[in-house]
C-alpha positions as CSV (number, residue, x, y, z in Angstrom):
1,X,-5.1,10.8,6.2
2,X,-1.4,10.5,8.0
3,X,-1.9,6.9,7.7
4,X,-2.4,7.0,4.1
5,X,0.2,9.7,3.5
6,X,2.7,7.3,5.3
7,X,2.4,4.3,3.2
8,X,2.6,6.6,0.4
9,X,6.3,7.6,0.5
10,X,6.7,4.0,1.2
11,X,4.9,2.8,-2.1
12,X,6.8,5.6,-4.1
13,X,9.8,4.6,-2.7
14,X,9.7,0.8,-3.6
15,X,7.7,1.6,-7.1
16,X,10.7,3.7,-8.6
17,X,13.4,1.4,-7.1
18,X,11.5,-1.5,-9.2
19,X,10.1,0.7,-12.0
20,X,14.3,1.7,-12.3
21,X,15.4,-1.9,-12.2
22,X,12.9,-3.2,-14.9
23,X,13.1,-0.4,-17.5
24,X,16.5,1.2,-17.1
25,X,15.2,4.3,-17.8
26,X,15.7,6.4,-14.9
27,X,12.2,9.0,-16.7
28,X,9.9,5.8,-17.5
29,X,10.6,4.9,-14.0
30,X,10.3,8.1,-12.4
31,X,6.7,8.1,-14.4
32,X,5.8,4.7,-13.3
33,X,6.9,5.6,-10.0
34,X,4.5,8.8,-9.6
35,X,1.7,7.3,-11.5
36,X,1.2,3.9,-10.1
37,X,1.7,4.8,-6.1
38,X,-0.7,7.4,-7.0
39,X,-3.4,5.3,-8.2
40,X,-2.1,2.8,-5.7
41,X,-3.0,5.8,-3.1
42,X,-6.5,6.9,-4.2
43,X,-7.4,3.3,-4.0
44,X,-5.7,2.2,-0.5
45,X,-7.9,5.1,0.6
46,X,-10.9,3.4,-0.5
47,X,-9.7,0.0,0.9
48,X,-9.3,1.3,4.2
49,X,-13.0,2.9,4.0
50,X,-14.2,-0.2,3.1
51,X,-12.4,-2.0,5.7
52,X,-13.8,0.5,8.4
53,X,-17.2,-0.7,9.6
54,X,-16.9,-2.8,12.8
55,X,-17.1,-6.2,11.3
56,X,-14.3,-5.6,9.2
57,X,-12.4,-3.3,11.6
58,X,-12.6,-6.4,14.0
59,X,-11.4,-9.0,11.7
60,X,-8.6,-6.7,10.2
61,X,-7.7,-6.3,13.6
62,X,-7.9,-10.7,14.4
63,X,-6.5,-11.5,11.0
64,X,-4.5,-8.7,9.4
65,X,-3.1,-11.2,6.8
66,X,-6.7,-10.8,5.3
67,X,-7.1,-7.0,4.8
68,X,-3.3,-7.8,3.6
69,X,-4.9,-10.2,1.0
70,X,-7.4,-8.1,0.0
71,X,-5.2,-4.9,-0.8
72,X,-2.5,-7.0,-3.0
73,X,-5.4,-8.2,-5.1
74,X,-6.0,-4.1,-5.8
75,X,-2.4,-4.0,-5.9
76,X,-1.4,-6.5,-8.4
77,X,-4.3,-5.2,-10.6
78,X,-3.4,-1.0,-10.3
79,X,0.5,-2.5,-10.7
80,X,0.1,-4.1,-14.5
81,X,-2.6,-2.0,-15.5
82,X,-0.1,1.5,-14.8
83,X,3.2,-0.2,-16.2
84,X,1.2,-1.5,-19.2
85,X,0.1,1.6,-19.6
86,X,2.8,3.7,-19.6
87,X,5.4,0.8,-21.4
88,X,2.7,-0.7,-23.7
89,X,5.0,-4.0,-22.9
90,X,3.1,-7.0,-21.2
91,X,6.2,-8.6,-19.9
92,X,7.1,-5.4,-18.0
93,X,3.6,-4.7,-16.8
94,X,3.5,-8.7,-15.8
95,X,7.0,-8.4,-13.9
96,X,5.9,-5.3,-12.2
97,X,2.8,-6.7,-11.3
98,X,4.3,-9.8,-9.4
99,X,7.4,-8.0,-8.0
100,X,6.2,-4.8,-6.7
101,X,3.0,-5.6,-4.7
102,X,4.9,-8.3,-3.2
103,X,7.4,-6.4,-1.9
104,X,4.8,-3.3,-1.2
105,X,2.5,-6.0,0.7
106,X,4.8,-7.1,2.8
107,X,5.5,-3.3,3.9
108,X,2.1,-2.4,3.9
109,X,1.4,-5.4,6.6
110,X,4.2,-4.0,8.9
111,X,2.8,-0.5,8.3
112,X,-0.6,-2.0,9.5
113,X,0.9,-3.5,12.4
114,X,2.5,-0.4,13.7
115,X,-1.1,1.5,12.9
116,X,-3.1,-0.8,15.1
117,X,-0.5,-0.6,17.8
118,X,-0.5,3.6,17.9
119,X,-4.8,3.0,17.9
120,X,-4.7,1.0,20.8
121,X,-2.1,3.2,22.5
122,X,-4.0,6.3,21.9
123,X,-7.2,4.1,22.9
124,X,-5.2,3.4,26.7
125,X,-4.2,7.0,26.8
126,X,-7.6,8.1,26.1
127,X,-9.3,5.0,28.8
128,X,-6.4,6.1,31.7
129,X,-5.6,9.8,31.0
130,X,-2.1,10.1,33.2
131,X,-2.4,12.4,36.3
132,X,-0.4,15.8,35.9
């Protein structure tokens, strides 16, 4: 759950930054920023349930650029489908939809990165317990 609380303030954070830019409207992207990281957040906990049986746990781990994939495709989707929503305007729910994700899937790869790297730290502490 830290894991997915953690990208979290990182998705609300980029969300209204964009949200702001696009509508102007410091409410409608206050709204779009709660909403959509939100929705964004129930369903990167389902993404990483999914991605958590060994065969997928070991190629997340060989090739995080596909688990990467994989979560932009939810991404792009939960990204026009809030904005359009909450706008009713296509071209804001389209611009959302590219600009958001991309920047949120970069951050979410870096956030994977530094994930896997405190698992296998905690896995060598665990293995080789230091002597007190």
């Amino acid at each position: 759950m830290k894991k997915t609380l953690s990208f979290a303030v990182i998705h609300f954070t980029v969300a209204f930054t964009v949200a702001y830019i696009l509508t102007g409207d410091i409410l409608l992207g206050s709204l779009i920023a709660m909403v959509k990281p939100m929705v964004n957040t129930v369903a990167f906990y389902f993404h990483e349930k999914a991605w958590d049986n060994k065969l997928l746990k070991r190629l997340a781990t060989n090739h995080p650029g596909r688990k990467t994939a994989s979560f932009a495709v939810v991404h792009f989707s939960v990204a026009f489908g809030v904005a359009y929503l909450l706008t009713g305007d296509v071209l804001i729910g389209s611009v959302m939809a590219m600009i958001e994700p991309c920047i949120n899937t970069m951050a979410y790869y870096f956030h994977e990165r530094v994930w896997q790297k405190k698992e296998r730290l905690s896995m060598m502490q665990r293995q080789h317990p230091m002597a007190a």
